[in-house]
N, C-alpha and C positions, 0 to 999 in steps of 0.2 A: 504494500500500500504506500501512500504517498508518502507517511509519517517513516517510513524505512529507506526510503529511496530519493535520487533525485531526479529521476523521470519526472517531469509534467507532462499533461496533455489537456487543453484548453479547447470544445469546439468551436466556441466563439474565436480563438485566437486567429486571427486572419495569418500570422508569421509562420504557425504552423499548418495550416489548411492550404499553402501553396504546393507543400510534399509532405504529408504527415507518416512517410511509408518507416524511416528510422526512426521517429518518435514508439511507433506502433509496435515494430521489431525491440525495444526497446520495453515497451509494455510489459509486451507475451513472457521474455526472459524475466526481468526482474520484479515487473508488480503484476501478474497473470490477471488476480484483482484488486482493481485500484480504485481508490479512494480521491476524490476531488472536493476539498474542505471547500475552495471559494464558491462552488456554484452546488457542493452538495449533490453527487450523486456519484456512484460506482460503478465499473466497466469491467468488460470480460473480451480478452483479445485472443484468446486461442482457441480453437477451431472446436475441440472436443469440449470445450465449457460452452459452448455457444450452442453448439447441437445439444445437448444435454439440456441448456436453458430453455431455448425457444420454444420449445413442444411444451413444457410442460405450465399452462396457463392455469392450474389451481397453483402455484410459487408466485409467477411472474405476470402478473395481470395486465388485458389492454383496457380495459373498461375504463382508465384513466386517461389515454390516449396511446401513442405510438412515436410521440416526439417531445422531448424532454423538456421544453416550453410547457406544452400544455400537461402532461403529466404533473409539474410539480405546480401547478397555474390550481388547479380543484375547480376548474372551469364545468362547469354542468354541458354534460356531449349531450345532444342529441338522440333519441330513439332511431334504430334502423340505422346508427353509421357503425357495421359493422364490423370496419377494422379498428373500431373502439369500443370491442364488443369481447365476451367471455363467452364459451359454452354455458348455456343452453340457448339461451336468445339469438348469440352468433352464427348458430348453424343452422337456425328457422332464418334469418335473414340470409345466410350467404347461402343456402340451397336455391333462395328466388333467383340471385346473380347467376350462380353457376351453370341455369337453362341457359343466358347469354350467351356463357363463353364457351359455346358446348366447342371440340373442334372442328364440326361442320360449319358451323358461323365464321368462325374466327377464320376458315381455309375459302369461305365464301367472299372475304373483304378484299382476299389478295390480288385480284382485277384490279379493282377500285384503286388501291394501293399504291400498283403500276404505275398506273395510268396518272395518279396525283404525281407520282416521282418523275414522268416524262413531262408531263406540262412543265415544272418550274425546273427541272434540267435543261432539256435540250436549249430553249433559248441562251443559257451560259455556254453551251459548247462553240465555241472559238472565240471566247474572254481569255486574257488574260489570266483571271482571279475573281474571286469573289467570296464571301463569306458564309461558311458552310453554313454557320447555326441560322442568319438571318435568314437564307435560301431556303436549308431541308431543315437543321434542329430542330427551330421556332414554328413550325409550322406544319409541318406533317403529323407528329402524334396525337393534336387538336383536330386538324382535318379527319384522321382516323376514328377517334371519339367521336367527333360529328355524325359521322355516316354510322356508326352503333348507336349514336343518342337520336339521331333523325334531327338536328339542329341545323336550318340551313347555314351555307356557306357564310354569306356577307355576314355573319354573327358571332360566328365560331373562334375569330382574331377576337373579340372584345370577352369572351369567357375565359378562354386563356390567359388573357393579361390580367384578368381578377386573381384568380389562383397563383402566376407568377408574384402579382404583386403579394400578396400576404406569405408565401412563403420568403421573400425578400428581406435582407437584414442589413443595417448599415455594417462599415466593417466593423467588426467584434462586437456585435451589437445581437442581442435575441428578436425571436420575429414577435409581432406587438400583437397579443391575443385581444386588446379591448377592445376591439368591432366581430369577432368572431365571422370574419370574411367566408373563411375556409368553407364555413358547416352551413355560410345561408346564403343564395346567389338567384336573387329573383328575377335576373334577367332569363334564369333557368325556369324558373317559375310560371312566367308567360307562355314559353313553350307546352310547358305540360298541360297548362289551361286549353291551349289551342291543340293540341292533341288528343287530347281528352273527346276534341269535337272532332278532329279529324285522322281518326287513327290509321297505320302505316306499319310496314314489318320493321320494327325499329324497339332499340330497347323501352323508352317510353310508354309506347301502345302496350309493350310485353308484361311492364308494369303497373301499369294500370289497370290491366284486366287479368293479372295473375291475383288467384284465388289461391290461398292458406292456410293451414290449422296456425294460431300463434300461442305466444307460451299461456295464454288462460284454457286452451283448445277449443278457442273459438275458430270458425271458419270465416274468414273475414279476404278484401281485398286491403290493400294500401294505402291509406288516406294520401292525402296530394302531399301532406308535411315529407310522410314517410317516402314518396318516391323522390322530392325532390333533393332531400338528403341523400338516397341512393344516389341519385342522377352525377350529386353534387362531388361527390366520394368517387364516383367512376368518372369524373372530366379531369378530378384534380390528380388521381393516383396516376389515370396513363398519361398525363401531359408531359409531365415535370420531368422525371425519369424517360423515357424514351426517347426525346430531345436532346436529353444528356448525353445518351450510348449512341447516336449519333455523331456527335463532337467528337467522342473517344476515338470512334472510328478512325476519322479523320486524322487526328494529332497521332495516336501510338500508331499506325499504319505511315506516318511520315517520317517518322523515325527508326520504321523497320522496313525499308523497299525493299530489299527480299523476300518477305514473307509476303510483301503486297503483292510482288510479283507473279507469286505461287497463286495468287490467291485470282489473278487477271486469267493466268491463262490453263487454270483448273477450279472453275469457281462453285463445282463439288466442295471444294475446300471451307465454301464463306461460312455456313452454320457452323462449324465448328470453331473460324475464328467469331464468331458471335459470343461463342461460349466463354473463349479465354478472354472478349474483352468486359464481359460482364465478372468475370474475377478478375483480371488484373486492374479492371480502374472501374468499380462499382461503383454507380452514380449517385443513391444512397450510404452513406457510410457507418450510419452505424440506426440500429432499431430501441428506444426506448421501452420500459415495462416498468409498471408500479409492482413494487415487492409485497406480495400480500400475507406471507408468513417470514421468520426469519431461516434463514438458507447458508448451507456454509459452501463454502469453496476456498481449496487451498489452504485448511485449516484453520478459517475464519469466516465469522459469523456476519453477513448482511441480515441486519433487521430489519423486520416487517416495519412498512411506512414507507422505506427510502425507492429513490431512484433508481435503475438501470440500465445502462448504456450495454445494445450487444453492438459494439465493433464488427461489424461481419466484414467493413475491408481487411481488417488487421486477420480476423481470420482466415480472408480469401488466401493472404502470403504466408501462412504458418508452415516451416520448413515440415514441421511433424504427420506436415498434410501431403501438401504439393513438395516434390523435388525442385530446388533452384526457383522456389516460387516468385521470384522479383525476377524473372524470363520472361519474357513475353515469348508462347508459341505456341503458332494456330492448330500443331496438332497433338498439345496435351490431351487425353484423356483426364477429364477433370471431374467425370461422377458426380454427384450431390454439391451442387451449389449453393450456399447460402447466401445469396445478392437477393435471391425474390422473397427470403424467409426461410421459415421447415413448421413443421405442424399446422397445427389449423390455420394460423393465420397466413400459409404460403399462399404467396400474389394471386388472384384470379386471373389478372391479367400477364401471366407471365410468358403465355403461347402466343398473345399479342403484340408483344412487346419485343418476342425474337423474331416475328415474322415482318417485323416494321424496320426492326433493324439488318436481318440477312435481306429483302427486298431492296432500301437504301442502300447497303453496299452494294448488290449486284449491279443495280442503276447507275451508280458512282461511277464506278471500277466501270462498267461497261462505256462510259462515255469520257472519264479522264482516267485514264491507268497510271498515270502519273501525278502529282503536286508534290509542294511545299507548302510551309506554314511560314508563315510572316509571324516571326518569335516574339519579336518585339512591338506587337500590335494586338497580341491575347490578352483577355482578360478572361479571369474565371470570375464566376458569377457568385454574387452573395448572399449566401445561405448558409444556413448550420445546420441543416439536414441533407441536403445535395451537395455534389460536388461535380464542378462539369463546367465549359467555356460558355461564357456568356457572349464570345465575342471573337472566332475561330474563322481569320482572312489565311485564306491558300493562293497561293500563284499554282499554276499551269503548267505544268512539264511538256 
């Protein structure tokens, strides 16, 4: 713990959130679990404490939230937001999602997909450059949420930048819970009103008229509260994050032309470098929990009340795990990932989210097989939950 060591690790700290991969390496060795006096809460960076954690939510509770803000905040969540939800309630709500993201659905959007990736591509091809995140990041994981939410187009840029903005932090700054942006988004709201009248194979219509046992066993539908909380949990969870593993794409590929090259002219290859770039630069970095009993690890007692940081990047690079885990190579064999979660609360959108990012590269790669990054005109974006370029200009090979 801290009190034994002089490892720090600060999420807020902007100095260390530029490369937090030695901080982390650093963790795992000497404080496996650590203690953070200034902001009050404890981490877990190796891979086997993490998996051991995460599944087990009668210890590590979401019902308080999933991010360390609102966790220690005792902000009152919503009914119906799931991934701030415990068994039994959790899994009467997330059984309604999980008819969404059956894999029929989800292998039905990858037209659509395409087709969004060739519109705002091809007119770049014979630029010099241009900037990835503003072109595909920004912009494609929202377009994809659209077309599952039924939200038309000219709308879809102004819901997105709701959810960027309140997940947004000044540097070393926490994100400001006192509008409760997150969990209420009535421009969402209008849509379900209007949907309601004109319903559509679209997740909205599906919720609206999905019928339930809920935990009184009553048989009931959805009040408008409860879908538009769903609605609101499913625009913000795939935005944020798949816009990021985009960026990644981009930067760790520019600094491995090799393996990009493998990846041009055998692009069997790409799902799998999806995999290693979702453990090598996980766009969430670590998953909060309320402690709801005391717990030991490592021969010391976390007591019920506190905080929980799980690090799931630090445990993406755990030597104990991966061999030479700070490699980048697209043809690890990486088995069980911990970037979407593990247990009940693993991502529902996780088959969405690889299929947004192997279609993005193939698109890429098929129209510049080559770039650079312009080093010195990055900026990563400011958050203490994400991590990922805000701001990722490539020149053109």
């Amino acid at each position: 713990m801290s009190t034994d060591s002089t490892v720090y690790w600060d999420p807020y700290d902007p100095a260390l959130v530029k490369d937090p991969y030695p901080v982390y390496r650093r963790l795992r060795e000497e404080a496996p679990l650590y203690y953070n006096e200034r902001h009050d809460f404890y981490a877990l960076t190796r891979y086997a404490d993490i998996e051991r954690g995460l599944p087990d939510w009668q210890t590590f509770s979401s019902a308080r939230g999933n991010i360390l803000e609102i966790v220690q905040s005792g902000m009152e969540i919503p009914p119906g937001t799931l991934i701030f939800e415990d068994p039994r309630i959790h899994d009467i709500h997330r059984r309604l999602l999980a008819r969404v993201f059956t894999p029929r659905r989800i292998a039905e959007l990858e037209p659509q997909v395409r087709r969004f990736c060739a519109r705002v591509l091809d007119p770049l091809v014979g630029e010099d450059g241009f900037d990835l995140i503003a072109e595909v990041g920004a912009e494609m994981p929202m377009r994809v949420i659209g077309m599952l939410l039924g939200i038309p187009e000219s709308d879809q840029a102004s819901i997105r930048d709701t959810v960027d903005d309140f997940l947004r932090t000044e540097e070393g700054g926490q994100i400001d819970l006192s509008g409760g942006a997150v969990l209420s988004n009535e421009m969402i709201g209008e849509y379900i009103d209007w949907r309601a009248k004109n319903p559509s194979d679209d997740l909205m219509t599906e919720l609206l008229d999905a019928e339930f046992q809920d935990e009184d066993g009553t048989t009931r539908k959805l009040t408008r509260d409860e879908v538009l909380t769903y609605v609101t949990v499913v625009a913000g969870a795939g935005n944020e994050t798949t816009g990021r593993l985009i960026g990644w794409s981009g930067s760790v590929l520019a600094r491995h032309p090799d393996q990009r090259r493998e990846l041009v002219e055998d692009p069997s290859l790409i799902p799998g470098a999806i995999e290693e770039l979702l453990r090598y630069e996980p766009t969430g970095h670590s998953i909060a929990r309320y402690v709801a009993r005391d717990v030991e690890f490592h021969g010391r007692t976390v007591p019920a009340g506190s905080a929980m940081l799980f690090i799931v990047a630090a445990a993406n690079r755990d030597d104990r795990r991966y061999p030479e885990p700070d490699r980048f190579d697209i043809h690890r064999a990486n088995g069980q990932l911990l970037t979407f979660g593990h247990g009940v609360h693993y991502c529902l959108g996780a088959a969405l989210a690889r299929l947004e990012g192997r279609i993005a590269l193939e698109e890429i790669l098929r129209r510049f097989p080559e770039w650079d990054v312009e080093w010195d005109k990055v900026r990563l974006a400011p958050t203490s939950t994400m991590r990922g370029w805000e701001t990722l200009p490539i020149t053109i090979g």
